[in-house]
Backbone as CSV, one residue per row, in Angstrom:
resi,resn,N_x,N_y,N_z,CA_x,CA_y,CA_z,C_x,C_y,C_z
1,UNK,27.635,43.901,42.264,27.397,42.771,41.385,25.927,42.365,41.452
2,UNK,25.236,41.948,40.387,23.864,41.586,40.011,23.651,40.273,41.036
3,UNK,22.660,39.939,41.383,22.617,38.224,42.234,22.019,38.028,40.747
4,UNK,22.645,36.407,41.114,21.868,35.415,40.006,20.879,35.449,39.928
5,UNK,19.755,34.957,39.008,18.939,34.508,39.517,18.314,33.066,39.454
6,UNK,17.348,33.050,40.607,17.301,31.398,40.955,16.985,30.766,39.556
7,UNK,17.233,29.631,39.691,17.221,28.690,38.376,16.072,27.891,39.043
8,UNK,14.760,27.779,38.027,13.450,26.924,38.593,14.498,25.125,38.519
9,UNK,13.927,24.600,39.886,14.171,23.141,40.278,12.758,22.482,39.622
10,UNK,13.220,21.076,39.647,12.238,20.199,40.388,12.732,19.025,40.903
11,UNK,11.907,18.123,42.243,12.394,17.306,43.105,11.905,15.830,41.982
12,UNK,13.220,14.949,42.036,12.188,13.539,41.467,12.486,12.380,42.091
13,UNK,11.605,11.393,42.120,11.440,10.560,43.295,11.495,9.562,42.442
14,UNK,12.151,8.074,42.334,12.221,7.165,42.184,11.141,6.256,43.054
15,UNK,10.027,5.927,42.557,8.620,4.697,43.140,8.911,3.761,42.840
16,UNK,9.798,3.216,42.110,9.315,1.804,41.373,10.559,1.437,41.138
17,UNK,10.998,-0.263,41.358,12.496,-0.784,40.394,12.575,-0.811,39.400
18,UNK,14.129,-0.953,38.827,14.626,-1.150,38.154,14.913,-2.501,37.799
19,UNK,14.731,-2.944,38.257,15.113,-4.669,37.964,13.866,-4.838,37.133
20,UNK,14.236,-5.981,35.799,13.799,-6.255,34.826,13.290,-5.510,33.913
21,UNK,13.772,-4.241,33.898,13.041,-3.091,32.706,14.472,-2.901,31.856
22,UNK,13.709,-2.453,30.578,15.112,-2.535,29.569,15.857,-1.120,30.068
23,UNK,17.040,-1.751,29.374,18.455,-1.026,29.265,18.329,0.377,29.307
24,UNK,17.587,0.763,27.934,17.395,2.131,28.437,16.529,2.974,29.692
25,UNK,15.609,2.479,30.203,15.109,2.927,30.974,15.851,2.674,32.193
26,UNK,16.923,2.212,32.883,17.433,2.269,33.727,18.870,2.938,33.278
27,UNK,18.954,3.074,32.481,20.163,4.351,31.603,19.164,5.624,32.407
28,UNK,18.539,6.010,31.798,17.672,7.145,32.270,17.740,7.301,33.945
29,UNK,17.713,6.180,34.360,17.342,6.119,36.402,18.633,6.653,36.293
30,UNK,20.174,6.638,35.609,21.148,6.474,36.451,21.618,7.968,35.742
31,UNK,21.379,8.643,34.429,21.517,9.976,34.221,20.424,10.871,34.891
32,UNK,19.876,10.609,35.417,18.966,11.254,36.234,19.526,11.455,37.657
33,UNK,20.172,10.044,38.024,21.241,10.298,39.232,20.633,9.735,40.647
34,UNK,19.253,8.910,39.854,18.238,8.010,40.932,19.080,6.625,41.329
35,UNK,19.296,5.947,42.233,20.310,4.822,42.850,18.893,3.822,43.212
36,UNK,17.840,4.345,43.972,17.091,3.426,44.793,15.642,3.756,45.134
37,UNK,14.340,2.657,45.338,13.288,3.807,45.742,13.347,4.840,46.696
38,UNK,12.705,5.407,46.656,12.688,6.598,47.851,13.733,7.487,47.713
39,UNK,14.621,7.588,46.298,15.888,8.310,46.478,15.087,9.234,45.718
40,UNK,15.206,10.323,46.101,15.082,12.149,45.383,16.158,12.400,45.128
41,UNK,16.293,13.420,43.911,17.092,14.036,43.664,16.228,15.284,43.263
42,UNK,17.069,16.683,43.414,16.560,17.770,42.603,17.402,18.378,41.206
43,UNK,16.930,18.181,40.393,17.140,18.964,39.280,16.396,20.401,38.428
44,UNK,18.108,20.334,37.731,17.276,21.859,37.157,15.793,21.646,36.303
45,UNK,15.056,22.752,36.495,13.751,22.193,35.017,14.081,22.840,33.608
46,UNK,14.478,21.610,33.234,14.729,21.672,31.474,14.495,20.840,30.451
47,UNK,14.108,21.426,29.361,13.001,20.497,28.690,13.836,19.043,28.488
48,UNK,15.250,19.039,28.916,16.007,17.431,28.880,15.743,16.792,30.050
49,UNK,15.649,17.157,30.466,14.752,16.581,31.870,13.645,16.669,32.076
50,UNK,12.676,17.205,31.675,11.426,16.699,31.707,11.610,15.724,30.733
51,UNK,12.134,15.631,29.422,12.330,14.693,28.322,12.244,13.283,29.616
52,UNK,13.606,13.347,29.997,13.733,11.924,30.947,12.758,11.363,32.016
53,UNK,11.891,12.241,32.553,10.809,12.009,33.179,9.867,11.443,32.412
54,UNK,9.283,12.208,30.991,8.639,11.534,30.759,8.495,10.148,30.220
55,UNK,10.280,9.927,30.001,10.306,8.585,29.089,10.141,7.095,30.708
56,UNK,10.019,7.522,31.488,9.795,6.494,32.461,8.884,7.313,33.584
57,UNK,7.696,7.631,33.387,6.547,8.285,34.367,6.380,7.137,35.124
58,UNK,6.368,5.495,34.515,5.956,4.292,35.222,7.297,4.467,37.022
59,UNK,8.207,4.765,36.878,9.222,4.747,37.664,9.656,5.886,38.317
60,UNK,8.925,6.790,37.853,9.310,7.936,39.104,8.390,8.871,39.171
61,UNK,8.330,10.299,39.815,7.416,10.833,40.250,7.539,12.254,40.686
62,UNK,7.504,13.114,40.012,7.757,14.373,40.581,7.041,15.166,41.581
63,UNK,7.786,15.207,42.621,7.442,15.203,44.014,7.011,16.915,43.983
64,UNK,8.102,17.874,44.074,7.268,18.921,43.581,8.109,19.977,42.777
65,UNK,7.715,21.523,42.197,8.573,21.988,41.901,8.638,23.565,42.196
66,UNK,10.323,24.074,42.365,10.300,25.413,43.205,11.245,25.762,42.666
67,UNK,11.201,27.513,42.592,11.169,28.351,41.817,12.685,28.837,42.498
């Protein structure tokens, strides 16, 4: 059988609250799957997710990305 192959990540870091920013931008923190500062998550890299990164750059931070 063939191995998969790896699917490029990237790590994203929640910097900043959520309290008092509109609706959608904390829609975004929570399909993204961010809870709190300092919470990372890794996701796949796809242009719907970079989409969501870029719609709140003020609030998070891509820590890094691997292949």
């Amino acid at each position: 059988m063939p191995a998969k192959a790896a699917k490029k990540t990237i790590r994203v870091r929640q910097v900043r609250s959520a309290i008092g920013r509109p609706r959608s931008q904390r829609a975004v923190l929570g399909s993204l799957g961010l809870r709190r500062i300092r919470h990372e998550v890794e996701r796949e890299d796809t242009p719907a997710v970079r989409g969501m990164v870029a719609k709140i750059p003020h609030l998070v931070e891509v820590v890094e990305e691997t292949k």
